[in-house]
Each structure stands twice: as C-alpha cells, then as structure tokens.
Steps between C-alpha positions, in 0.01 A plus 500: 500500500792269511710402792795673355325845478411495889886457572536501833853544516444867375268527815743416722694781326250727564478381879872525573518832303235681698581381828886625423446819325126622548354734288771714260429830580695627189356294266168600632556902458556360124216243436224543651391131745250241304263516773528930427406375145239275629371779678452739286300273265232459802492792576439617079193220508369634871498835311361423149254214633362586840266831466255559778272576244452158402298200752663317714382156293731651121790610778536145653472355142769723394713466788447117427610541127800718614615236798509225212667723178778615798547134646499379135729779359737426792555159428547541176758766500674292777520180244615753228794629696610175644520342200711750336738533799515134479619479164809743596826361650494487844114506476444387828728775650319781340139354554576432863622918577162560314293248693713728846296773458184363559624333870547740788663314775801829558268707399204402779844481788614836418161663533434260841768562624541891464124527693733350833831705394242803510378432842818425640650781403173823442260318757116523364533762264785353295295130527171668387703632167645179422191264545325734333682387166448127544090486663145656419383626786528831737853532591405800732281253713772284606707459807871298512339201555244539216756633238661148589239309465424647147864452396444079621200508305620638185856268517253177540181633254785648222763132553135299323431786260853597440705263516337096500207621266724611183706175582280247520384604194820546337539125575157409325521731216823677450509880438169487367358390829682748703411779279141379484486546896654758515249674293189360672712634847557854365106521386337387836753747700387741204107443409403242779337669787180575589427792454208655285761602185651141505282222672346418137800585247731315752302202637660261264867623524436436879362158498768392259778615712324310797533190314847545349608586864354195661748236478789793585329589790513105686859452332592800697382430789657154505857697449479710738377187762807295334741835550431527845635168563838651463473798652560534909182618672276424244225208537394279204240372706379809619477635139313238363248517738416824422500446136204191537349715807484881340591501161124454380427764649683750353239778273762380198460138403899497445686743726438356838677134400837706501408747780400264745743297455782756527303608831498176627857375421576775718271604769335793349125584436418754169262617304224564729300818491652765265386824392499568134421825311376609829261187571549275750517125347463253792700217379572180686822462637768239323622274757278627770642522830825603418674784623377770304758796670768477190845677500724526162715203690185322400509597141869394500360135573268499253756611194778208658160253479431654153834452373500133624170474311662607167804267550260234540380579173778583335607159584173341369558672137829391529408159495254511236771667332764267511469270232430764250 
C-alpha cells in the first residue's frame, strides 16, 4: 500500500470530526453503523459455523478460518473504499468523515459521563441504569462507589480499545487498518469468551485482538501519564508507578496499562474483585492502595484526564499530518 493511500491528513479529519460532532444520530436511524455491519457478519458465521454438535478440535479450526476470512475481508474492503473515495474531489474530506465512525472519543464521554449525571441527580438506582449500558457485569450488585469505579474502568479500558487502537492503526494502515481492528474488536466482544459455546469457535478472534491491542494498550497508558501533567491534582509520577507496578497484573494482557494508569494519575484504586453473571471474580486491584471510595466528582476527573489524553493525540496525528 502506498504512502498516499494511508493519508493521514484524512485521519486527522476523522479525529477532529468525531471529537466535534460524535456519532450522527440521524444518519444512523438511516444507515445502519459499519461496526452494526461488522456485526452482523459474526454473528451469521457464529450461527452457520459453530454447532455444538461438532468437536471442539473442527470448531477452533473453523473459528480460526473465520478470524482470518473476516480480518482478510476487512482489509480488503477498507483498501477498496479508500481508494475510491480517494479518487473523488475532496477525497480526503470524505474518507476522513468515513474513517469518524470507527473512533469513539464523544461517544465514550457522553456515555461516562451520563453514569455521574445519573448519580448526581437519581442516586444508585439512576447510576445502576446508566453503567449498565457501558460495563458487563451485575449492575444490581453495586454500591455509589462501585458504579464509579466501573464507569473509571470503562473510560480508561474503552480510551485503548476505542479510541488509540483504531488510530494507531489508522496511522499504519489507513482505513483498512482501522476497519481491520475494528473487526477483530467487534468478534472478541462477540465470540471471545470462555464459555463452552465459544472457547473453541472464538479462541483465535481472541488472541488476535490481544495482539492487535498490545501496542494501544502501552500508548495509552503513556497519554494518560503525559495528560496528567496538565491537569491540577493529578500525579504523573504517581501514575506511572502504577502502570510498571500493577499493570501486569491485570487478568487482560491490555486493559490494565490504561486503567492503572488512570488510577494512578489520580489517586484511585479499580478493578479489584467484581462480580460477574453472579460470580465473584477476585481481581487485583489497579494502582493498589488507592482510595477505592469513588464519587461521580471522581468520574468527572477521569473524563477532564481523558479529554487531555485525546488532545494529546490529536496533536500527535496532527503532526504526522502536516506535511501531507
């Protein structure tokens, strides 16, 4: 693929458009969202390919097949529709509002910060509705301090995933990159657990979103430690020590690089023990030691640290942007 088809002026585009106008509501009661598309394809193969009937041994070697066709067809439809935007005046424009919807930086604020608008204004009940839209696990099990802590979590876990995954490979691979991710993302979150129907069909969806989150995950983290540089009350130091101290130990090999250093930067301990589906999951705690009592003023930090983060970044495709 040639320099000029990566264009990373069109992802700046697509940076500046998100962060300014989120995700069109009206144009998506029309068209339905690529990652919708995406979506539906999985869940097609998960239906057609993955019968109980068959061993686990044919499942995981057509849940490997599947993983490869969908990374495969992703980047190629990517290349196909970049090229042709490309070729249209103001190319860069229209591939940059296309590149948008696959970023979620207003998107992942709105949703944050309606869990403490909630709580502020319906107490638990009203926080227990709104997390419930943004994390996995038993909203009726959680107190204030939990439903803030869940809300922390998903702004730092969802800013790597969401937002500095379908970048940074944007900036390797153009459109084709991001839609490629994207489409490993929407399998693991669809097929990748463990659980008798999907540890074998979805093992290698899984692994390969592991590895295409990997170098997401430690740029994340080192936004968030360079964001809270400029923020009052926030400790660089502080959050990079919990990044090299508890990051490892996180069950996910990616999401406690952003966590711990959000909980670090500002004096908060997550994760930790949660109960999911009912089961208790004794996770360590990210930056532990912290104070672990949250309130929604403390998911108010965490978006103004996030939103520092993305500037950072926005700045950083800027850059690379600026000759083209």
């Amino acid at each position: 693929m040639s320099v000029d088809l990566i264009h990373p002026t069109a992802l700046f585009i697509a940076v500046a458009a998100d962060a300014l106008l989120g995700e069109p509501g009206w144009l998506y009661r029309r068209a339905p969202h690529p990652v919708v598309v995406i979506g539906a394809v999985i869940a097609w193969a998960d239906r057609r390919f993955n019968r109980q009937s068959d061993s686990e041994a044919r499942r995981w070697r057509l849940g490997t097949v599947f993983a490869g066709l969908l990374l495969l067809g992703a980047l190629g439809v990517g290349w196909a529709i970049q090229y042709l935007l490309l070729a249209l005046p103001w190319g860069p424009l229209w591939l940059g509002l296309v590149m948008s919807t696959l970023i979620a930086q207003r998107s992942l604020y709105t949703h944050v910060a309606d869990v403490a608008g909630a709580l502020e204004l319906s107490g638990i009940e009203g926080g227990r509705i709104a997390v419930a839209r943004i994390v996995g696990r038993d909203p009726d099990q959680l107190d204030a301090a939990g439903i803030c802590r869940a809300a922390v979590e998903s702004l730092a876990e969802n800013f790597s995933d969401g937002i500095v995954a379908p970048i940074f490979w944007g900036l390797l691979l153009g459109l084709p990159g991001m839609l490629a991710y994207k489409a490993l993302n929407t399998a693991d979150s669809m097929i990748g657990h463990r659980t008798p129907r999907h540890r074998a069909f979805g093992w290698a969806a899984a692994r390969a979103d592991d590895w295409a989150n990997l170098p997401a995950s430690r740029l994340s983290a080192l936004l968030l430690v360079l964001g809270s540089l400029c923020q009052r009350g926030a400790d660089p130091a502080k959050a990079w020590t919990a990044v090299r101290r508890d990051a490892r130990r996180h069950k996910s090999p990616n999401a406690g690089w952003p966590e711990a250093a959000m909980a670090g930067a500002l004096g908060l301990a997550i994760a930790g023990p949660r109960v999911y589906h009912g089961r208790l999951v004794p996770d360590p705690w990210m930056n532990d030691g912290g104070r672990w009592q949250l309130t929604a003023a403390d998911i108010r930090a965490g978006l103004a640290l996030y939103w520092r983060a993305c500037a950072i970044l926005a700045f950083v495709v800027a850059v690379v942007a600026w000759p083209g």
